[in-house]
N, C-alpha and C positions, 0 to 999 in steps of 0.2 A: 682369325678362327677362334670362336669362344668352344670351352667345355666339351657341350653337348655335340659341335661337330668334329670339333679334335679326336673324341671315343666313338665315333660314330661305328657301328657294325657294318661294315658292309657288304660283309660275305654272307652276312644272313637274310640277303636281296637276290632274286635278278641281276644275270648281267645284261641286263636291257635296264634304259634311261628313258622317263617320261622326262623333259623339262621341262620348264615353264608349265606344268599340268594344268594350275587352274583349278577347278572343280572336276575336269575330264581326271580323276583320280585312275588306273588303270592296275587291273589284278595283273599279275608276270612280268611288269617292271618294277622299278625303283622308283618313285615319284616324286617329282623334287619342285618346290617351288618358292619363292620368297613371302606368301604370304601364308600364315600359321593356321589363317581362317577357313584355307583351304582344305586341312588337314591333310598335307602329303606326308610321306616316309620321311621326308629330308626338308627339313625349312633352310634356304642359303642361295646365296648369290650364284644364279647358272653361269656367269662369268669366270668365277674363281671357284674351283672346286677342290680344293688338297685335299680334304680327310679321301678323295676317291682315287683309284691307282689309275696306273698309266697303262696302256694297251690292254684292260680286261673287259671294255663290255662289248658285245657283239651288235649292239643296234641303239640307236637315240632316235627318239622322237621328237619334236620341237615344233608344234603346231600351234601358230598362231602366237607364236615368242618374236623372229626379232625382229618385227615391228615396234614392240613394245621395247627397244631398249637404243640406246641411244645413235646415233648415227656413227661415230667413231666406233662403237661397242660392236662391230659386224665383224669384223676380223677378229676381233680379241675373242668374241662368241667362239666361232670355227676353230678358231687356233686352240682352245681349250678342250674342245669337243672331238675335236681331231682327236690330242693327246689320251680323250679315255679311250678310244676305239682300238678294237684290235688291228693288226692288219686286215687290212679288207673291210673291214668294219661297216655295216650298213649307216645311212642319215638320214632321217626322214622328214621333210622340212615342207613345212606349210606358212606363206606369208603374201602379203598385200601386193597385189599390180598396179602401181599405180596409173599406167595408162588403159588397165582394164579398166578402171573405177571411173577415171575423166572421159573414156569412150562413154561408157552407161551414164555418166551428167548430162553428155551431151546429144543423148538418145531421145529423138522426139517423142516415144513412149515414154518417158520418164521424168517428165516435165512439173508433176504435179510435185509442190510443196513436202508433201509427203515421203514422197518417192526420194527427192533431192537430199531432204534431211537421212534419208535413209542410207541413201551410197555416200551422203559425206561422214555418216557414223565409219562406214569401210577404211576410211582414208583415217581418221582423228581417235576413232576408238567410244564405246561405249562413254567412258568418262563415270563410269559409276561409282568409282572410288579412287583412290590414290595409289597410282601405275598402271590403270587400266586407259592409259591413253597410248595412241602411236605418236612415235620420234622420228619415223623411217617411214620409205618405204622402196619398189625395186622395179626397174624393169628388170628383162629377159636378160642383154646383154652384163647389167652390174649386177645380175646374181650368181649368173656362170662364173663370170670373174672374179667376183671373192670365195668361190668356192676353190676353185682350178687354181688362188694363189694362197689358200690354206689348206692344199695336199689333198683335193677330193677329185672323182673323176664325176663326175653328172651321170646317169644311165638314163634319167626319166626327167622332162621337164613339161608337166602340162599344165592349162589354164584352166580353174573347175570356176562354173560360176560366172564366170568373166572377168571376176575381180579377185581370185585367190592365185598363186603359182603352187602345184603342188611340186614337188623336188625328191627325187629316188636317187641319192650318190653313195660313193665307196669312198673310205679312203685308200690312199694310192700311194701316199708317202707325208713325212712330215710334216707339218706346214711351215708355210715360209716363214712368219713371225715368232713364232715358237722360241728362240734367244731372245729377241726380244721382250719378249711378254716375261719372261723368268728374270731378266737381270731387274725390270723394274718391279717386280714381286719383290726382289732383294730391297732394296733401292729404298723402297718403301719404309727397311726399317732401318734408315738412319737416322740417327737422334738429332742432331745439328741441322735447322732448317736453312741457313746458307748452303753446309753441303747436301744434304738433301736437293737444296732448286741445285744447283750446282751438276753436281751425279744426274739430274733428268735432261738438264740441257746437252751432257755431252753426251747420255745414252740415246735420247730421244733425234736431237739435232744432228750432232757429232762434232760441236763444237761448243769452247768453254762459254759460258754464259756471258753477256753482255751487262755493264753495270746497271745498266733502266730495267733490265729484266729479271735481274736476280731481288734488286731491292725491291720493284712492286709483287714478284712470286713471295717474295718471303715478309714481307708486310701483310698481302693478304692472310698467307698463313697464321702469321703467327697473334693477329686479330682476330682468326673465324671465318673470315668471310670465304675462306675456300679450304677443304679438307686436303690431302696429300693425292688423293685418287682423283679428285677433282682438278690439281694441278695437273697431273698426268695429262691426264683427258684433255686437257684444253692444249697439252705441247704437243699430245698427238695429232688434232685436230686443226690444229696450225696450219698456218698455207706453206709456211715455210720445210714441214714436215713432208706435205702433200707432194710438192714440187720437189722432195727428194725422190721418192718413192710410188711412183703411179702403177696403177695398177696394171 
């Protein structure tokens, strides 16, 4: 967290959350988004949000975000989102079907060249700059589910479009991952890149690292070719992580 988000005011906001705003800038919330061009209230990572407190705003909106963020990044999203919400806290979530979008490919009205290119924008994203592409995307059943095991109850799940899910949930209790997500927040600032891969193996895994794994995790490191958030990602992302913990 530099400077600017460290001091950030944020009682002199809304407690309503735009994320991921985009250009949809919004008067009566807080608008928060990673790109500076957008000009929201808050430029920062909707994944990781400290300068904001924990159980104060009363509603998030998140339309047409977590598509755009990684495929592991669906839970750690919830899990963080959860934490600003009050109890009861409203979510208001707009994001891609992807078997709305391959019904409409496969609609003999929608045949034409044109048409094609246009529902697989739905699926891949505009592409007109750099993060404006989809990483993800959901059916019915794996949206409920990472909602129901990052503490939300679902009230509203409809299809607008054929190809959008819109989503009206509560939260209902903490999220499951929530330890999780905090100890490797810690995790992150240890200086020693052995113990650093070390501390992710046993938090992420639950077991001490294996010698091929620590020496190619901390070779990569400590040449560049992968940051500490990016190690994370790839142990959470793991099969060996998955088949611990299914959803």
């Amino acid at each position: 967290m530099d400077a600017a988000e460290a001091n950030f005011e944020f009682s002199r906001f809304p407690r309503k959350l735009n994320l991921g705003c985009g250009l949809d800038v919004r008067p009566g919330y807080l608008n928060i988004d990673a790109c500076s061009f957008h000009k929201p209230d808050l430029v920062a990572d909707i994944l990781d949000l400290p300068m904001l407190p924990s159980d104060h705003y009363d509603e998030i909106l998140a339309q047409d975000v977590l598509e755009h963020l990684p495929r592991w990044a669906t839970r750690r999203a919830l899990c963080e989102w959860n934490r600003l919400l009050t109890p009861a806290g409203a979510l208001t979530i707009r994001t891609t079907n992807v078997l709305g979008v391959c019904s409409a490919l496969a609609d003999p009205g929608n045949q034409s060249p044109a048409r094609q290119e246009s529902l697989l924008q739905c699926i891949f994203g505009t592409q007109h700059y750099s993060g404006d592409t989809h990483s993800t995307g959901f059916t019915e059943p794996l949206l409920r589910a990472y909602l129901t095991t990052e503490g939300f109850t679902v009230l509203d799940l409809a299809v607008k479009d054929g190809w959008l899910f819109e989503v009206n949930a509560q939260k209902c209790r903490a999220a499951k991952s929530a330890e999780l997500f905090w100890r490797l927040r810690a995790i992150e600032a240890i200086a020693d890149t052995r113990d650093f891969v070390m501390q992710c193996y046993v938090t992420i895994l639950g077991r001490h690292a294996d010698e091929e794994g620590l020496q190619w995790y901390a070779a990569q490191l400590e040449a560049g070719a992968v940051d500490r958030k990016t190690a994370v990602n790839l142990l959470l992302d793991s099969e060996e992580r998955k088949s611990m913990e299914p959803l």
